[in-house]
N, C-alpha and C positions, 0 to 999 in steps of 0.2 A: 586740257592741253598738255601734250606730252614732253616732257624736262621742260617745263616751265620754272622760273626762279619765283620764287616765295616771298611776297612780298606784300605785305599790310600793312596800316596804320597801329592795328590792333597789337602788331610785335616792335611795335618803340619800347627802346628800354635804357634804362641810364640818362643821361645827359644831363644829372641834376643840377650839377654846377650853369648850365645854358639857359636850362628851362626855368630856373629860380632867377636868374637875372633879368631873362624876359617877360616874366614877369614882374617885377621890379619896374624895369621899364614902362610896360605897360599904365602901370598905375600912377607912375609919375607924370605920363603924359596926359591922364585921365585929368589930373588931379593940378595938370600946370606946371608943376615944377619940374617938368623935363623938355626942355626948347628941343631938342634932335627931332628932328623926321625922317631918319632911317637910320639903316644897321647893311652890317654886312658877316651872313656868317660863311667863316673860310673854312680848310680843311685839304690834307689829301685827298686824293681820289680813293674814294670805297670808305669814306667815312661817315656814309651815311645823313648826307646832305640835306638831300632829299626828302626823306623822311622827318629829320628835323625843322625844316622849315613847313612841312606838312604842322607836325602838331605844334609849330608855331602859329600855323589858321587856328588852328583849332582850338589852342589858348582865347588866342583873338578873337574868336567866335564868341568865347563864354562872357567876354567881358562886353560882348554886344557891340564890338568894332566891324563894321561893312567889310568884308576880306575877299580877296581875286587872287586868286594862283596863276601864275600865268610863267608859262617855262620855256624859254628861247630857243629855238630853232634855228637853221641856218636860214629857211625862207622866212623867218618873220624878223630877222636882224634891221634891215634898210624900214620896214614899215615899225618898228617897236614903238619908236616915243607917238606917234601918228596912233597907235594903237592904245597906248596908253594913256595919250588925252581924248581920244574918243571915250575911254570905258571913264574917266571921271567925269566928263560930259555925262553920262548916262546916268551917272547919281543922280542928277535931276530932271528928271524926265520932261517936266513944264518945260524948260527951258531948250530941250533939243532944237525944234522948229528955230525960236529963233537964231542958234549958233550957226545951224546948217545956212541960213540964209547967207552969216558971213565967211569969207573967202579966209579967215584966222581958222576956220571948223576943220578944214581939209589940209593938212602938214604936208611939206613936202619930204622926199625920203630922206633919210640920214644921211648929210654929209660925208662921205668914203676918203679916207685912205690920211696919210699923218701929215701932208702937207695942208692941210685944208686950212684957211687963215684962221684969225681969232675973231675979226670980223663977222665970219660966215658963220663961228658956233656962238656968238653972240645975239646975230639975228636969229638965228636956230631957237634958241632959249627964249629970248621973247616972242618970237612965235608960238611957242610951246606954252608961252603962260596968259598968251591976249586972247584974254576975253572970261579966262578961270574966276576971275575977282566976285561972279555971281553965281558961281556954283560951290564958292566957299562962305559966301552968306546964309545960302541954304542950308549947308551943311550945318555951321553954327545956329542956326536959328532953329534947325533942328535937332542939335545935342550929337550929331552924328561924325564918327571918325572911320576914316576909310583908309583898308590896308593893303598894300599891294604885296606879292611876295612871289620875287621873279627869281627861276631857276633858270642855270646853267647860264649864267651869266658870261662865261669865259668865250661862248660864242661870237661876242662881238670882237675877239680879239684873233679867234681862228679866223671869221671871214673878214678879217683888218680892217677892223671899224673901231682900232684904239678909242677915236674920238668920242664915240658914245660914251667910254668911262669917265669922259672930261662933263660933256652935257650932263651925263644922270648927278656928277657929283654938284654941278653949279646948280642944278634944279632943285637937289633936295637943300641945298643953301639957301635958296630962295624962299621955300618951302618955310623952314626953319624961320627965317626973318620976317616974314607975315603971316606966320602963326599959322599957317592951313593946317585943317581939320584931316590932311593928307598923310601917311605914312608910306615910306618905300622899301622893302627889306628883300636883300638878292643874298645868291649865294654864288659863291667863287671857285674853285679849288688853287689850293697855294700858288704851283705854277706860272697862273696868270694874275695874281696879285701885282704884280711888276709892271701891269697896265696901268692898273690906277695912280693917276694921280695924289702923289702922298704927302701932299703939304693940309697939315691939320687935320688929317682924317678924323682922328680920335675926336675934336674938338665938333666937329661936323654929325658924327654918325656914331652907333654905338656898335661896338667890335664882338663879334661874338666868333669863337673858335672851337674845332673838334677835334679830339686827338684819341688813342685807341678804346677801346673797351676794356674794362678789368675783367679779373676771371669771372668774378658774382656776377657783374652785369651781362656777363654774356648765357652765365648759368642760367639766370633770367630769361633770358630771350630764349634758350630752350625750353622752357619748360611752357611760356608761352603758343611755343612752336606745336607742343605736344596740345596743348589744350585746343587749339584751331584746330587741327587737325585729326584728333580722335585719337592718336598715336602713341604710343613708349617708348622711349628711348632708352636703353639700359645705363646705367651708371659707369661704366667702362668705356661707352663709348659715345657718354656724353663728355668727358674727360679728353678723350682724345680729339671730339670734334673742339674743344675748347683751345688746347695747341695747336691744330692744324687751323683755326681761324686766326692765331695770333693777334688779338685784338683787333682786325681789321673786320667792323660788321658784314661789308658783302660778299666777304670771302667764308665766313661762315655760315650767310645766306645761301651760297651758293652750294657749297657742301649739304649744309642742311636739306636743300631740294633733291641733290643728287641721291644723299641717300633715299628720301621720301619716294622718289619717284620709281626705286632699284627696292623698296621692299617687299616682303612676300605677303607680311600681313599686318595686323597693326601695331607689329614691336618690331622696333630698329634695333637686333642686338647684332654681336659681335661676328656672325658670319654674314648678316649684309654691309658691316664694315668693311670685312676681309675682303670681298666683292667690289666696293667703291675705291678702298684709301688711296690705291694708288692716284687714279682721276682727280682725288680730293687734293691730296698733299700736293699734285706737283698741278693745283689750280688747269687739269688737262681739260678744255672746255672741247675737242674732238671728242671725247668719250662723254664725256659730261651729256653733251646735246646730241650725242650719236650723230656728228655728223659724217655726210659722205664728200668725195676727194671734188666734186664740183661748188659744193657749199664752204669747202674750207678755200677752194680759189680765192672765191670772191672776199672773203674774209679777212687772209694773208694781203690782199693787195688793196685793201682799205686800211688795216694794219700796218702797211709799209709807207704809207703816208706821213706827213709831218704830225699833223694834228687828226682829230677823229672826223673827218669828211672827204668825200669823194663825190663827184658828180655820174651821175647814169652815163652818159658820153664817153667820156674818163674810162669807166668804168666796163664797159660795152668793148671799148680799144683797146683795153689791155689784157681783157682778160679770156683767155683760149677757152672755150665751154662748150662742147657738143651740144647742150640743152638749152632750150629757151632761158633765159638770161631771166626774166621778170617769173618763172615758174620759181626756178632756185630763189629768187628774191624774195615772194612770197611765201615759200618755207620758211627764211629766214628767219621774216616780222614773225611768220605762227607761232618760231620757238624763243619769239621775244628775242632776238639777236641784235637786229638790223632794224632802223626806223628807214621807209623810204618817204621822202618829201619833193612833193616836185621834181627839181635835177638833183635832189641831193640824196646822198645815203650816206647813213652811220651810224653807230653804232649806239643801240640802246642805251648801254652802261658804261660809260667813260671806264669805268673799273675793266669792263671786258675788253674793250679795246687795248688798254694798255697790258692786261693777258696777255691777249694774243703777240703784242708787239714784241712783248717778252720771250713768249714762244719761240719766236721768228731769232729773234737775240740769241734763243739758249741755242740754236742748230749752229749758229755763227761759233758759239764758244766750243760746240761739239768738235767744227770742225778744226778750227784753230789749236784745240786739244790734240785731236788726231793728229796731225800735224808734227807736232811737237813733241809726239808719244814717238812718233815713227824715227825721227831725227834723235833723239833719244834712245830707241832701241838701237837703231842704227849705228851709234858710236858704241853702245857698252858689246853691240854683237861683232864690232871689229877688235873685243879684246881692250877697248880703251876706259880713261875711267870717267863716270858723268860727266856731260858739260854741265858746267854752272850755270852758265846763263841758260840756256833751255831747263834746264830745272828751276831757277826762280821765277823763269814765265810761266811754268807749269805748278810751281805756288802758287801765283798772284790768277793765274784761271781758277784752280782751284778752290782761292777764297770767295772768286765771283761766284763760283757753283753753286756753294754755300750760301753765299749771299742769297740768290734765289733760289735755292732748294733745290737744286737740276741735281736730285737724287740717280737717275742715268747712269750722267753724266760722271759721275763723282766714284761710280760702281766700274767703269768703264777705266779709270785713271787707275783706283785701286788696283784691281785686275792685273794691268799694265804693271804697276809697280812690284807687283808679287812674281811677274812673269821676270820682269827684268834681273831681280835680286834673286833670283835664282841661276840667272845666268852669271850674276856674279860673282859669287858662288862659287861656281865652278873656275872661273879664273881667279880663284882666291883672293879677292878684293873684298873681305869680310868689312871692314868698317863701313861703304857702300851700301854695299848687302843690306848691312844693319839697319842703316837708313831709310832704305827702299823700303823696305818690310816693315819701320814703325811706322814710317805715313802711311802705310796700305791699309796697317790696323786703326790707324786713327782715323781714318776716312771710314771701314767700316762702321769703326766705333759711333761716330757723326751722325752717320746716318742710321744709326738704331738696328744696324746688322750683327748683334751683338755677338750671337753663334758664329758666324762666319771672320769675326776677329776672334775669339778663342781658339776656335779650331788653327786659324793662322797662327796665331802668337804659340800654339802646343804642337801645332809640328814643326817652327823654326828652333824653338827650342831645344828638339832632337837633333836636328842637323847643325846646330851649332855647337852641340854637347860634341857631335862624332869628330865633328871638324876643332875639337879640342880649344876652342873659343868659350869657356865659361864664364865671361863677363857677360858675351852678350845672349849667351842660353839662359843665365839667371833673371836677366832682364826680363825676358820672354815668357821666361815661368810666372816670376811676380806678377805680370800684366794678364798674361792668361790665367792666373788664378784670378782676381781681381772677376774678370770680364765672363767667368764661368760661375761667379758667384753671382752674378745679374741675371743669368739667364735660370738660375733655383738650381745646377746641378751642380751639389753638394759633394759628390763623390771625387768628381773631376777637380771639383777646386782645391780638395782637402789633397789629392796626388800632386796637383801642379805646386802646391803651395807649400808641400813638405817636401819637393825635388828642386824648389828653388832655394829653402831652408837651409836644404843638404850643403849645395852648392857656396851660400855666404859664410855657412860652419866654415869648411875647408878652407876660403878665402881669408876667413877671421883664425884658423890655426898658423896659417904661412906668414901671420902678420904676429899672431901673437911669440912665435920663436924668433922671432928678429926683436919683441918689446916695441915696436911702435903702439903703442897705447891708444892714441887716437883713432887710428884703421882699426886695432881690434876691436875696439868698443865698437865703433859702425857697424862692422860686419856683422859680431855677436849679437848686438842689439836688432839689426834687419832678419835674421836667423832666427830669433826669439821669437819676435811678432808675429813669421810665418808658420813656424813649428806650433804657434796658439791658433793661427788661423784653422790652421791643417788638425786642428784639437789633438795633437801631440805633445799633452803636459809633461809627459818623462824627457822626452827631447828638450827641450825649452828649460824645462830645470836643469836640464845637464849640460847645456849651453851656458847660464846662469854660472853655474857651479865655474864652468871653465873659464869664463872670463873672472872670476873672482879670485882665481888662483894666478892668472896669467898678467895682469892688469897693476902695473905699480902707483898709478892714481888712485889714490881713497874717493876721491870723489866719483868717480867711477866704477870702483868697486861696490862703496854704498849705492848706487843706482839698480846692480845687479841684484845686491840683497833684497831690495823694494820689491823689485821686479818677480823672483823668486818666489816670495812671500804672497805674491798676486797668485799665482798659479794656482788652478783648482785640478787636477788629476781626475776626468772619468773614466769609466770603465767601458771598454772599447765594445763598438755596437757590432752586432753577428751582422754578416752579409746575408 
């Protein structure tokens, strides 16, 4: 299946702290000493749920507990508890006939919506439990304990059936007080935690939580990756799939697929990187799935919903598509995108839905940016000088960018701000300028554009220098050396870092003929470091020397002598 996401039991990895408690559990219930009959494990979304309550069966298998997986949908929300006391009826097969004979066999649907009295989930509850009292003798009289383990719980609170979280939690109370040989274990994501009912949870149920991955444990699960799959993943660019999944498992599932599915043969090294990151890093699931502009309609306008569902109807009305409607659909489910169910559609991976919704979010910030960039330009090109407030909205977008990575985004502001402080520039609004042009490089810097903040920071530095500004050419030299020393080129850092040397010398001589002591020492001292950066030991001692003569603090002057004494002098390398 093609851009399929990668996904087995076989690649669980970590959750030691989870899986040692449930076990734990396990054995205390075996063993009696643990009264709880269920659990709830929570987590954000892409924390790998899923999977977790998987080799939770599969714990529970070893220890020879009966286990049902069973994972909530929108069409099976109204029939759920109906469904779930049929399958414990079914533990005891003798006994079906005669359940079905009575009218307690057949549940009616789930009570709907938050007014529904206490009355009606009362009767609810004992209907849910009339007539169990003989398929828990059997159970016991058979040694046998039965595990439920219901995903995506959060369902009953999209399609507003609060109330279920009131009935599951009064059931498994029940559960607990006559001892049934029953277990119930759901999973949530944070979000919808706020449904349940939270008086005594903890006393009730046992709490189990997930929270990111470590580096190892994700190192792990590549290399996992590699052995399913027959593959190599290079060491460089196992490293980076490790940042760009930022602890989040299915963000590195998903990456991990993209690339698998983008390789030429069977080693993932650093030019089918070069080919995927960007898709990877900015979580682009259009490139990801190679989708085309009638698959991404339907997408966006399930996405632009409150929660992860949409009905076919719904969905049919709003959405403008030359093509059969259920052909695009069908693509869809093929590249695991989209579940369809009856009237409903949604989305496979809560994780991908809230992607996209994201998506949809970053074009909002795009445009809100532009905006603000324009109005912005627009005042410094009449000559005036920033507005403040459009510049701290264009901080606080900028920190959202960051926040989710709309690397673009962030390229597009930069840009802007190098564009602007140029024209500043020229209306000699140099402190402005100066401004404009560090955020432009710290946004490169941010996003890992490292060359293209050198190069900025080494050509402001000239046009600051011409423009007779050497505070803030020095600035620009130190940083662009700094920023050319990331990127390995040697040559560049040692010129920028002996041009900004020059520069603090000069400043620290105009300080030391007036004897302010303090400024001299600064300046000499930032001169120094750079002229060593710059491997200019004759410079650097002769700095030394000058502040040691110029400097009426001994204490200051002893720093120079230390400092001096550090100096190693090589012999200068042929070009």
């Amino acid at each position: 299946m093609e851009n399929a996401i990668i996904s087995n039991i076989e690649l669980f990895t970590g959750r030691t702290d989870e899986i040692n408690r449930f076990r734990d559990f396990l054995t205390k219930i075996k063993t009696g000493s643990e009264e709880k009959r269920g659990g709830i494990l929570s987590s954000e979304r892409g924390m790998g749920k899923s999977l977790t309550l998987m080799k939770f069966q599969e714990l529970a298998q070893i220890e020879r507990f009966q286990t049902i997986y069973k994972t909530i949908t929108p069409g099976t929300v109204e029939s759920f508890f109906a469904d779930l006391k049929s399958q414990i009826v079914a533990l005891v097969p003798e006994k079906k006939k005669r359940f079905s004979k009575k009218a307690d066999f057949d549940m009616l649907p789930l009570p709907k919506g938050t007014t529904t009295t206490s009355e009606v989930l009362s009767e609810y509850i004992d209907e849910f439990f009339r007539g169990l009292d003989d398929v828990q003798e059997k159970l016991e009289s058979q040694k046998t304990w039965a595990m439920f383990l219901v995903d995506d719980t959060e369902f009953f609170a999209i399609r507003d059936f609060e109330n279920a979280y009131h009935i599951l939690i009064e059931i498994l109370k029940e559960l607990k007080e006559k001892k049934y040989n029953i277990i119930i274990i759901f999973s949530i994501t944070d979000e919808f935690m706020k449904y349940i009912p939270s008086q005594n949870l903890e006393s009730n149920l046992e709490m189990f939580s997930l929270g990111k991955m470590s580096s190892k444990e994700a190192e792990i699960f590549l290399k996992r990756v590699e052995t399913k799959n027959e593959i190599t993943i290079s060491k460089d660019v196992k490293e980076k799939l490790i940042r760009a999944g930022r602890g989040v498992p299915f963000v590195l599932t998903l990456a991990t697929s993209y690339l698998y599915e983008n390789r030429e043969n069977a080693s993932i090294e650093e030019n089918v990187w070069n080919k995927c990151k960007d898709a990877i890093l900015n979580e682009n699931i259009v490139d990801i799935f190679d989708l085309h502009d009638e698959e991404l309609k339907i997408l966006e306008n399930i996405a632009s919903r409150k929660e992860n569902l949409d009905t076919l109807s719904e969905l049919e009305a709003t959405s403008d598509l030359k093509n059969d409607i259920s052909t695009i659909l069908n693509d869809l489910q093929e590249k695991q995108l989209l579940v369809v169910e009856n009237t409903f559609v949604y989305f496979s991976s809560k994780f991908l839905f809230q992607t996209l919704k994201r998506t949809s979010e970053r074009l909002n910030i795009f445009g809100r940016a532009n905006i603000l960039l324009d109005l912005f330009k627009e005042s410094i090109g009449a000559g005036k000088r920033p507005d403040t407030p459009i510049k701290e909205k264009l901080d606080e977008l900028t920190n959202i960018a960051f926040a989710q990575r709309e690397t673009p985004i962030l390229t597009e502001i930069a840009e802007s701000y190098s564009t602007m402080g140029e024209a500043l520039m020229e209306h000699e609004m140099f402190y402005e300028a100066f401004v404009l042009f560090s955020n432009a490089t710290e946004i490169f810097e941010k996003i890992e554009d490292f060359e293209r903040a050198a190069l900025l920071c080494d050509e402001m530095a000239k046009r600051f220098s011409k423009a007779k500004k050497p505070y803030y050419a020095r600035k620009f030299l130190a940083n662009g050396s700094r920023l050319y020393d990331k990127i390995g080129s040697e040559w560049k850092r040692n010129a920028l870092s002996r041009n900004a040397a020059m520069l603090y010398e000069e400043a620290g001589d105009v300080y030391a003929a007036e004897s302010f002591d303090a400024f001299t020492r600064l300046f000499y001292r930032r001169a120094y470091s750079l002229y060593k950066t710059a491997n200019e030991g004759a410079r650097a001692k002769k700095v030394c020397q000058k502040a040691r003569e110029s400097i009426n603090n001994e204490l200051y002057r002893k720093e120079f002598d230390k400092l001096a004494k550090k100096i190693v002098i090589e012999p200068k390398k042929e070009n």
